[in-house]
C-alpha positions as CSV (number, residue, x, y, z in Angstrom):
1,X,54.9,4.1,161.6
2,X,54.4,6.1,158.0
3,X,51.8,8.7,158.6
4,X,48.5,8.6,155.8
5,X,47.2,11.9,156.8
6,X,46.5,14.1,153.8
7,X,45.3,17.0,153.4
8,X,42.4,18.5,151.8
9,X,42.0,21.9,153.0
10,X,41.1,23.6,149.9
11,X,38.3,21.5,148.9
12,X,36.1,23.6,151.2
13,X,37.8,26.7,150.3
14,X,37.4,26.3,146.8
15,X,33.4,25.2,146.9
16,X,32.2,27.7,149.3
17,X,33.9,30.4,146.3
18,X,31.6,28.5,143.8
19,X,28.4,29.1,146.1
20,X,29.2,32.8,146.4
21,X,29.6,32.9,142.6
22,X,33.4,34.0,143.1
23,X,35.6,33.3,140.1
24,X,38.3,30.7,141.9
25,X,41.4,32.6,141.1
26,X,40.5,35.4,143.9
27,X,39.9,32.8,146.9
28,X,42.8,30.7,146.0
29,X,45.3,33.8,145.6
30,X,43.6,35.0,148.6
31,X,44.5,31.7,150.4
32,X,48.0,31.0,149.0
33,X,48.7,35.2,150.6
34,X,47.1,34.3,154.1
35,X,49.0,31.0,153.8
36,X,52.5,32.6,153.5
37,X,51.5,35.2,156.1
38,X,50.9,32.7,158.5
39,X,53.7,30.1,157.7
40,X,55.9,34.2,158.2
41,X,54.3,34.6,161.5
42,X,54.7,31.0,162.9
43,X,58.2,30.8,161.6
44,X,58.9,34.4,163.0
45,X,60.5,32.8,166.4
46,X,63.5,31.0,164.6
47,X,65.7,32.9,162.1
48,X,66.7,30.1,160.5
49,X,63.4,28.2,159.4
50,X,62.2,32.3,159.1
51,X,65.0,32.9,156.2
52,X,64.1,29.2,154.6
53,X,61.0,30.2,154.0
54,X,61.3,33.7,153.0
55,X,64.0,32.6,150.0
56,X,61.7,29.8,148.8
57,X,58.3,32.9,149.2
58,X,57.0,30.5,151.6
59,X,55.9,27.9,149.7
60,X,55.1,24.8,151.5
61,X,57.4,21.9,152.1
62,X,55.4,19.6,153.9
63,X,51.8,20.3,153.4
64,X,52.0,20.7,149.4
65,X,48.9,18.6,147.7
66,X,50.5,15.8,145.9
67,X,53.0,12.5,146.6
68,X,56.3,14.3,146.7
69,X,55.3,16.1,150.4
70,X,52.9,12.8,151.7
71,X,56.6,11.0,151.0
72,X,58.2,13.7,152.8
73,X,55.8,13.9,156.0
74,X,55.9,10.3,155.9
75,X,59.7,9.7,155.9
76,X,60.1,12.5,158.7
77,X,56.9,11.1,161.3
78,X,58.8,7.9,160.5
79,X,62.3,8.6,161.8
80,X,60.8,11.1,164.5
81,X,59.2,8.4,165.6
82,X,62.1,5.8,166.2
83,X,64.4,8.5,167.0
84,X,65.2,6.0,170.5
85,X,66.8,3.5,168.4
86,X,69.9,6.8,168.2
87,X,69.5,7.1,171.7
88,X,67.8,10.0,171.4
89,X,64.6,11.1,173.2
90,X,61.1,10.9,171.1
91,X,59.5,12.8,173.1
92,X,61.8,15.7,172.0
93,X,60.6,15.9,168.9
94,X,56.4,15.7,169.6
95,X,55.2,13.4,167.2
96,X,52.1,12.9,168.6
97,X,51.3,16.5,169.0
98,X,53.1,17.0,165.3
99,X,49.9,13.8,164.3
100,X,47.1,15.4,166.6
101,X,48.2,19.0,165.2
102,X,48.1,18.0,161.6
103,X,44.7,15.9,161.7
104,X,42.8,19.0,163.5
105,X,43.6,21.9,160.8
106,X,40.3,23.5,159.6
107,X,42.2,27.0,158.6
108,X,45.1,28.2,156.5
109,X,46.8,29.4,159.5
110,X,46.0,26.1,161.0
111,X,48.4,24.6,157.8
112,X,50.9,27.2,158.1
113,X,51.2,26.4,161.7
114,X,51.8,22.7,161.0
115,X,54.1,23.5,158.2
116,X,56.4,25.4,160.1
117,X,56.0,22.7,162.8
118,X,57.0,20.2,161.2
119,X,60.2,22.1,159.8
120,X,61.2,22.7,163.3
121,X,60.7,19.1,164.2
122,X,62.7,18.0,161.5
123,X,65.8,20.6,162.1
124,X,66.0,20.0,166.0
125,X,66.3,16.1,164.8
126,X,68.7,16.5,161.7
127,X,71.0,18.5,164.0
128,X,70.8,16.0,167.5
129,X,71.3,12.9,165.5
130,X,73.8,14.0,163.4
131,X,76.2,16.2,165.5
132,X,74.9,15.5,169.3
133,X,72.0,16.1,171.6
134,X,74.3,17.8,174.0
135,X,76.9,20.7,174.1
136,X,79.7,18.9,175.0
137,X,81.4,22.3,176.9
138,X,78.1,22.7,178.9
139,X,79.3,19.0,180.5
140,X,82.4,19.2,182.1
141,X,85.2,21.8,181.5
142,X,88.0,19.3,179.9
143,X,85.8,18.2,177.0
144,X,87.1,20.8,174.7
145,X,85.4,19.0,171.6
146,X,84.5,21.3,169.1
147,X,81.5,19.8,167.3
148,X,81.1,20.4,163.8
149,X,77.7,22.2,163.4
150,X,75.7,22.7,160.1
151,X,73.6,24.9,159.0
152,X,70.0,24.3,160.3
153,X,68.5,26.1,157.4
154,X,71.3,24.3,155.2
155,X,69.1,21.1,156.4
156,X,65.9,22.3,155.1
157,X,67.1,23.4,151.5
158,X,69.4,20.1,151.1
159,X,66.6,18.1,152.5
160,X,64.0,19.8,149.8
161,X,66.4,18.9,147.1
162,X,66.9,15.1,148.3
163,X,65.1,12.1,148.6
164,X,63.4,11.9,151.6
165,X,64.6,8.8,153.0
166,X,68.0,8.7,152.0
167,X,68.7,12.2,153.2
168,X,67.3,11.2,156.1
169,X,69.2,8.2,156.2
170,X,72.2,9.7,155.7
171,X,72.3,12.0,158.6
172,X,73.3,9.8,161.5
173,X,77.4,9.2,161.7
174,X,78.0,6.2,158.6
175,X,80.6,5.2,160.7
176,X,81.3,1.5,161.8
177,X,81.9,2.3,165.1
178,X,78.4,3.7,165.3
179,X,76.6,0.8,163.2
180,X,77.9,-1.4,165.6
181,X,77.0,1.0,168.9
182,X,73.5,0.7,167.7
183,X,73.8,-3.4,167.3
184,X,74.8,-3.6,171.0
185,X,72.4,-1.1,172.3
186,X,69.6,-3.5,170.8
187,X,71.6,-6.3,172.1
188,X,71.6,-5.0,175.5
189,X,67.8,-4.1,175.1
190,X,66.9,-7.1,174.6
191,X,68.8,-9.1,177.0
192,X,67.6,-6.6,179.8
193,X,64.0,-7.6,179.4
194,X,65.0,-11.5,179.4
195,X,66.2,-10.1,183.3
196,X,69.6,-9.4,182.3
197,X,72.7,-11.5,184.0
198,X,70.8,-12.9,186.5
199,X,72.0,-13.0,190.0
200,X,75.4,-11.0,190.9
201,X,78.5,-13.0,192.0
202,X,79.5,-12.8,195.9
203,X,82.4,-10.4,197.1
204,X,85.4,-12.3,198.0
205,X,88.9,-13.4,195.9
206,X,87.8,-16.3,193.8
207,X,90.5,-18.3,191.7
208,X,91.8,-21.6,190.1
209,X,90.8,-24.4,192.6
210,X,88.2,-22.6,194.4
211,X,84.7,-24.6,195.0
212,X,81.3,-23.5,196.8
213,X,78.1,-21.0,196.1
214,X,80.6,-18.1,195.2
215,X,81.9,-20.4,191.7
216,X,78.4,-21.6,191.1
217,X,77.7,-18.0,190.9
218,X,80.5,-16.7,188.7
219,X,79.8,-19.8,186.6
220,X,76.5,-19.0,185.6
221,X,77.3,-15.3,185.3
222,X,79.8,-15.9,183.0
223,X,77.7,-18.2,180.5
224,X,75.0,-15.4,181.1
225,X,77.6,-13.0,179.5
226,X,78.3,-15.3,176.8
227,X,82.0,-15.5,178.2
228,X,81.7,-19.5,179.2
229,X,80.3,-22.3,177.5
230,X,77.0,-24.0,179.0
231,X,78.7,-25.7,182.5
232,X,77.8,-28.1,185.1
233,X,81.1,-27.3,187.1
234,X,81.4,-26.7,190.4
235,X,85.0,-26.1,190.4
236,X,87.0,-22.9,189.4
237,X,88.6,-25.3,186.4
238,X,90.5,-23.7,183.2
239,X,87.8,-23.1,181.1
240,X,86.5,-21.0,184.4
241,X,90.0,-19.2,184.4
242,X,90.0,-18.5,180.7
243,X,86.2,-17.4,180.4
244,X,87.6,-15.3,183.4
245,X,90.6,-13.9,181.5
246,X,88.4,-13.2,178.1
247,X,86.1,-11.1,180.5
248,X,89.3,-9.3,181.9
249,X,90.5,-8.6,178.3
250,X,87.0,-7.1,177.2
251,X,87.0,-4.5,180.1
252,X,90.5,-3.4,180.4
253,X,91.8,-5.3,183.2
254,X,95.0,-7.2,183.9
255,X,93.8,-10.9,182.2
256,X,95.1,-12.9,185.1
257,X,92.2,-15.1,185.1
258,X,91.6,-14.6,188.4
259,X,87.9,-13.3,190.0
260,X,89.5,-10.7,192.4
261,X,87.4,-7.4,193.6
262,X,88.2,-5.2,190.4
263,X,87.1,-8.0,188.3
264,X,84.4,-8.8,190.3
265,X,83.4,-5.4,190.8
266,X,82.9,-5.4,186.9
267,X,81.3,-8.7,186.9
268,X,78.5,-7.6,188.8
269,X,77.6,-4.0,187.1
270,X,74.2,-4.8,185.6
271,X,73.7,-5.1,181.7
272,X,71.6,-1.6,182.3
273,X,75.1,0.2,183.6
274,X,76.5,-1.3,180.3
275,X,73.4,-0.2,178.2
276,X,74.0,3.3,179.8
277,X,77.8,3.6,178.2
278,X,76.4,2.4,174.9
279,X,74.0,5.0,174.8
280,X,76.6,8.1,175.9
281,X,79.2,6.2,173.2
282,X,76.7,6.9,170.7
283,X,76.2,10.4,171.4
284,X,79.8,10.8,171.6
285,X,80.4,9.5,168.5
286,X,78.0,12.4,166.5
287,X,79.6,14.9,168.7
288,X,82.8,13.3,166.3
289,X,81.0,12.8,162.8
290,X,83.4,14.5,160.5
291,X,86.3,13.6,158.6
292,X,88.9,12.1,160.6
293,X,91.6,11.4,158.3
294,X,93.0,8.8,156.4
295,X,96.0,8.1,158.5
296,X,95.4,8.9,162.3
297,X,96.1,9.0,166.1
298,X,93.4,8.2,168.2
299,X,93.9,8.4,172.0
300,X,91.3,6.6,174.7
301,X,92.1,7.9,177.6
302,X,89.7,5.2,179.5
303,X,91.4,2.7,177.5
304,X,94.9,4.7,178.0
305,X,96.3,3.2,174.4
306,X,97.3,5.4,171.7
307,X,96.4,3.9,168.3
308,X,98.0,4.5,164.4
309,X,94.8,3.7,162.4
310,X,95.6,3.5,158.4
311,X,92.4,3.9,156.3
312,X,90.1,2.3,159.3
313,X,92.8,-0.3,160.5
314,X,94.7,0.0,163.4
315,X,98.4,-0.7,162.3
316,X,100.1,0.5,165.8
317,X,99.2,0.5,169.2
318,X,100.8,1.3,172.6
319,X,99.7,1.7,176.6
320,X,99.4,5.1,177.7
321,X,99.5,7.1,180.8
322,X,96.9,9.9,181.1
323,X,96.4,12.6,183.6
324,X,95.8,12.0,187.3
325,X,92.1,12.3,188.3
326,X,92.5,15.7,190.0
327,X,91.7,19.3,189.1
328,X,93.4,20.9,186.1
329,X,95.7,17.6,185.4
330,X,93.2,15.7,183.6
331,X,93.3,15.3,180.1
332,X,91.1,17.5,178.0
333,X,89.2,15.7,174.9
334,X,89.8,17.8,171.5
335,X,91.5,16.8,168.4
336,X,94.4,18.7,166.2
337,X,97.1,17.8,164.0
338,X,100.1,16.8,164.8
339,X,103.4,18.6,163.0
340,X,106.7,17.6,164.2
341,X,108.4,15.7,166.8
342,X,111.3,16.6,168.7
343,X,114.0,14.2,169.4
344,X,115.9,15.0,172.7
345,X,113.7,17.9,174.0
346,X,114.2,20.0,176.8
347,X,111.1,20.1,179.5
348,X,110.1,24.1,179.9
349,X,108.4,23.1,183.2
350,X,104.7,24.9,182.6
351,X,104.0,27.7,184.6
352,X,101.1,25.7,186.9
353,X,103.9,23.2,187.7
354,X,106.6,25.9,188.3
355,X,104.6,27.9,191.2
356,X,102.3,25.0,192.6
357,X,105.5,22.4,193.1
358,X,108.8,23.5,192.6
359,X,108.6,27.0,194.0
360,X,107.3,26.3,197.8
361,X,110.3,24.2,197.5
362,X,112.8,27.0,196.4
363,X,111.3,29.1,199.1
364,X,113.1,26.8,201.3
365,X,116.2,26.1,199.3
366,X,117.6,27.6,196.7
367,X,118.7,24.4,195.2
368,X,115.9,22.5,195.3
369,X,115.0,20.5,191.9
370,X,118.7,20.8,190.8
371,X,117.9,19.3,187.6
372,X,116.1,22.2,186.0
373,X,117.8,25.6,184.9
374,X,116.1,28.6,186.3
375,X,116.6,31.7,183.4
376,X,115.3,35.2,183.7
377,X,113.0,36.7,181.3
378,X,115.9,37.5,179.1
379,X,117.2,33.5,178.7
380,X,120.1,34.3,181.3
381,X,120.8,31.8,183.6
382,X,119.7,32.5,187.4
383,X,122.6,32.0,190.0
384,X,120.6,30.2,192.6
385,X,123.4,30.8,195.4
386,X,122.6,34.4,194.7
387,X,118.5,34.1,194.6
388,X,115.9,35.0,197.2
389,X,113.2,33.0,196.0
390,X,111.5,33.5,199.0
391,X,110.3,37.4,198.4
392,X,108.5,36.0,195.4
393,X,104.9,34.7,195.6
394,X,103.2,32.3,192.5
395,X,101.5,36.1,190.9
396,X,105.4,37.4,190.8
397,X,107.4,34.8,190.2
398,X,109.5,35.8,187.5
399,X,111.6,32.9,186.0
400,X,111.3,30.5,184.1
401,X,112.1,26.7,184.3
402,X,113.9,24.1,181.9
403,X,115.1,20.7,182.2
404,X,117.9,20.1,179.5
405,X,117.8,16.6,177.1
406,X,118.9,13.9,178.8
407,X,117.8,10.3,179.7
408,X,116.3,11.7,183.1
409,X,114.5,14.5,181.4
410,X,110.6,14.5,182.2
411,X,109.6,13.9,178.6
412,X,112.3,11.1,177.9
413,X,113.6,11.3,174.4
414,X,111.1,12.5,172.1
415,X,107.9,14.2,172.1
416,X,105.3,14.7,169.7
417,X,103.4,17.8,169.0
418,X,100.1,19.3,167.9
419,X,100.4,23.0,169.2
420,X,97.6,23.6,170.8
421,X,95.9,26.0,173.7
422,X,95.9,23.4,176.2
423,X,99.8,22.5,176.1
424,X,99.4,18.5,175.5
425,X,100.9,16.6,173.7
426,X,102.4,12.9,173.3
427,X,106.0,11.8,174.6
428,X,108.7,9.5,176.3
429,X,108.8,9.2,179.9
430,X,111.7,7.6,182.4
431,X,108.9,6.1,184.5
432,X,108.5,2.7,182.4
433,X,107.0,1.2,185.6
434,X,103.7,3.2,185.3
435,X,103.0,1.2,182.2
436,X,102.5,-2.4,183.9
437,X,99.3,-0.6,185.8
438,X,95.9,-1.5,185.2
439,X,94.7,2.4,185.7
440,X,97.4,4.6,184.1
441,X,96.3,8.1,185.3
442,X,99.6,9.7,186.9
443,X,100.6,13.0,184.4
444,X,99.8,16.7,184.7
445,X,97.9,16.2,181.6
446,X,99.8,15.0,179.1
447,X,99.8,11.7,177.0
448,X,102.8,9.6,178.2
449,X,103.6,6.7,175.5
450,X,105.3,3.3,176.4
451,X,106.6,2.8,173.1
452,X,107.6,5.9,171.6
453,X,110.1,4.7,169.2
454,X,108.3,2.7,167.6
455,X,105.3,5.2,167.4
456,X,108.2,7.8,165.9
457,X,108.9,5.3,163.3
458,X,105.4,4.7,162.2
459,X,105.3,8.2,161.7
460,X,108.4,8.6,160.2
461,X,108.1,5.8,157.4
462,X,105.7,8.1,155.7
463,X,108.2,10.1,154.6
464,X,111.6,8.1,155.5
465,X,113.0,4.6,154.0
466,X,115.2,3.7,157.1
467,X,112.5,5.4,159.9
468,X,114.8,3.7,162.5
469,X,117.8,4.9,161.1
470,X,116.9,8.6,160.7
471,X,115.5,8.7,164.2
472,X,118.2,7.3,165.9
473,X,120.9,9.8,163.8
474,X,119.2,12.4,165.0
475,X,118.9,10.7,168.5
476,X,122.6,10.1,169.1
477,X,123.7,13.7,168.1
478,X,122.3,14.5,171.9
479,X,120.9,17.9,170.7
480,X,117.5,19.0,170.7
481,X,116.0,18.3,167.2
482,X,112.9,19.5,165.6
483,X,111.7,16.8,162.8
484,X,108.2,18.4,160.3
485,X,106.1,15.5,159.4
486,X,105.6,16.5,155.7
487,X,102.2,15.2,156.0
488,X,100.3,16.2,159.2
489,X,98.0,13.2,161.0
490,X,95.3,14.0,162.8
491,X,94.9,14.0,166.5
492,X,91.6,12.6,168.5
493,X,92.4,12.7,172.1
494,X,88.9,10.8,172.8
495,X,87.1,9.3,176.3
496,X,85.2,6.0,175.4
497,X,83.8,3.9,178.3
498,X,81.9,1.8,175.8
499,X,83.2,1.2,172.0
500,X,83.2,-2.3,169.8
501,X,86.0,-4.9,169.0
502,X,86.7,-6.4,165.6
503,X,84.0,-9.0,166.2
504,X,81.7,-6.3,166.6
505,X,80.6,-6.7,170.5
506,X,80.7,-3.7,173.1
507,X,83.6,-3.7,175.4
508,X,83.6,-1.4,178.6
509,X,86.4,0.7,180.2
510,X,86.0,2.8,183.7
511,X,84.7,6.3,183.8
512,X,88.0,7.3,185.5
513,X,87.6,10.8,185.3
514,X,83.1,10.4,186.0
515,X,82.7,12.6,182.6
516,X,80.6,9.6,181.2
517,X,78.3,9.9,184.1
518,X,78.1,13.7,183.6
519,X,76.9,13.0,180.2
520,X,74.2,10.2,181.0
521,X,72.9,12.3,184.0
522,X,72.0,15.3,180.9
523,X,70.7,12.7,178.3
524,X,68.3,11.8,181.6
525,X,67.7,15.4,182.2
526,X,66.9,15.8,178.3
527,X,64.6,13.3,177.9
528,X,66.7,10.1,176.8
529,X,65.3,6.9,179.1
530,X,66.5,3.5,178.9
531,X,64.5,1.0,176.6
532,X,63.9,-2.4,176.5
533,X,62.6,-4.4,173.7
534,X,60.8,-8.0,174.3
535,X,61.7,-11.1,173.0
């Protein structure tokens, strides 16, 4: 709603100098002085609304006489106001108090008070629906997202040099991906306060041929969902199988068109469970609103994929495998850029790995994980036969660990890097099998690619007319082969349990690692609440 408050405070001011026979230069310099005193004291509690208004002399930016600052109150109570359409939490920014504050002001300080109030309003709002309500850190110890913060005071002086509604408008990520986030979450708003799905589908396998209650059910949950066409069946027929199979594709599960417990189990989450990973995808998309490159490599780990996207198009896609759901092998959420690649690498086995598995083995025999070459701190080789590895505990362990190119080596043939503190990056991997599972979550961390030549070519036909023939010179050489991408992509290791297709419509992943749970539990905690919108 567009505020009409106005304000007149210096009508009084002004008329009671006339009655004391004051010339009206001295009460309004005396005004303007206890003005910026107050708007310095009320601002005194935040540096950076303090130094706005101490290099503008604390002139007013909201409570100015005239249309400029009504346009600017107006456009501010305005977004303040909706800010649950973002997901975010109204109450947060206290427009009603900001409304009940500005229509009781009887004083200058009274004005300066709301003047500052109203700046802080505005800055707290500019910076949650543009980079994030949360600190993603403060969540869980693997998001390692560095989000890009601005300036709060930067967001008054740009703001004071803008239109009001376009800065405003501008502020939120102009991303698709967010556009259509915002579509669904309406969507979903609506649909919950028609009731949702309706009734939930009984346990039990149901597939092709199947009759009874349990098909009724599925039935009418699918056409609920906007998976089936309006039916009368009573029979698990094809159009059952495929509605089945389009549901499977839309939430990451093997599309074998039959209604067993995983599928079911997703059937049945309520349209509010859904609404939830819309909102979180939202707030994970600010914490990512910057630049992301022309050309690059995003990475879902709920979706394990690994994408090429070209100017906002996906032009290559693989399955992935991701870390195991355990402590300090899941994959941490950051992004980089990625240099090289290395064609037949050796595997220096990470120290974690070296003294947690392979060394309790060593203990009790020297030749234990024959494939890897144990060298000293020097690069000499260690003669096991001569080793006690047994007088050595993980603090003093003082080898390292290497597993030399090879078709068998841990990283298969090629791995591609983006140095970076954690020690992930993408590669090969001998265990092709892993791939043809619906939940690939089996690494120390990470990023295991199914097709890995043909992501290396993708990369390499930037810079490369025969991609395939470059790589696979280098390939058959057998020796371990550092190739610079002369242009470096861009990196987004992301964790999406909500994000749109093509057509626009949300599709939902699991929360394998629970960090999207973690991050709906402290939009709760801030204020954020579910909404529903009739009709």
């Amino acid at each position: 709603m567009i505020s009409t408050i106005r304000f007149s405070l210096h009508v009084p001011l002004l008329a009671a100098a006339c009655v004391l026979g004051l010339s009206l230069a001295s009460p309004a310099r005396a005004q303007v002085t206890a003005f910026k005193q107050s708007v310095a004291e009320a601002a005194s509690a935040d540096d950076a609304v303090a130094a706005f208004y101490r290099e503008r002399d604390y002139q007013p930016l909201w409570t100015a006489e005239g249309e400029p600052a009504r346009a600017q109150r107006a456009a501010l109570l305005d977004v303040l106001s909706g800010a649950s359409v973002h997901g975010l939490p109204e109450a947060r920014y206290g427009v009603a108090q900001l409304k009940a504050q500005m229509a009781a002001v009887r004083t200058t300080r009274d004005l300066a008070r709301v003047e500052v109030a109203l700046s802080r309003a505005f800055v707290t709002y500019a910076k949650d629906v543009q980079t994030g309500l949360l600190t993603p850190s403060k969540i869980d110890d693997d998001i390692k997202r560095e989000v890009p913060l601005h300036d709060r005071k930067g967001y008054l002086t740009e703001f004071s040099e803008t239109a009001p509604l376009a800065y405003l408008r501008a502020l939120p990520p102009v991303t698709a991906e967010y556009r259509a986030l915002m579509k669904e979450k309406l969507r979903y708003e609506r649909l919950i306060a028609r009731g949702g799905w309706g009734p939930t589908v009984p346990g039990g396998k149901i597939e092709p041929g199947d009759q009874g209650a349990a098909v009724i059910a599925l039935r009418n949950r699918l056409v609920a969902m906007g998976y089936l066409d309006r039916s009368a069946t009573r029979t698990f027929d094809r159009a059952m199988e495929e509605a089945v199979r389009r549901f499977q594709l839309a939430h990451g599960l093997e599309a074998d068109g039959v209604a067993g417990d995983g599928t079911l189990s997703e059937i049945n989450k309520p349209a509010a469970e859904r609404l939830k990973s819309i909102v979180v995808a939202m707030e994970r998309e600010r914490w990512l609103n910057h630049e992301r490159g022309d050309r690059h490599i995003l990475v879902n780990q709920t979706d394990f994929t690994a994408k090429i996207i070209d100017h906002g198009r996906v032009t290559f896609k693989t399955r992935s495998v991701v870390g195991m759901n355990v402590h300090d092998r899941r994959s941490p959420e950051f992004s980089d850029e990625m240099e090289h690649m290395i064609i037949n690498p050796s595997w220096h086995v990470p120290r974690s790995i070296i003294v947690k598995e392979y060394l309790p083995a060593l203990r009790n025999n020297p030749g234990a994980a024959g494939h890897l070459i144990i060298t000293d701190s020097r690069g000499r080789r260690v003669n096991r036969a001569n080793a006690d590895f047994s007088q050595y505990s993980s603090q003093s362990f003082p080898f390292d660990m290497r597993q030399p190119p090879g078709t068998r080596n841990a990283l298969g043939l090629v791995k591609f890097m983006f140095p970076n503190r954690y020690n992930i990056y993408l590669h090969d991997t001998p265990q092709k099998h892993l791939f043809k599972r619906e939940v690939r979550a089996f690494s120390h961390g990470c990023i295991r690619l199914a097709d890995p030549f043909d992501f290396a070519y993708a990369l390499l036909a930037a810079q490369s007319d025969d991609p395939r023939g470059l790589f696979h010179s280098i390939l058959k050489t057998g020796r371990e082969t550092k190739v610079e991408l002369e242009q470096h992509v861009p990196v987004h290791i992301i964790y999406r349990t909500a994000f749109t297709s093509d057509r626009g419509r949300a599709e939902f992943r699991r929360d394998v690692y629970g960090r999207d749970a973690k991050i709906w539990s402290a939009l709760q905690q801030a204020g954020v609440a579910l909404g529903s919108v009739q009709g």
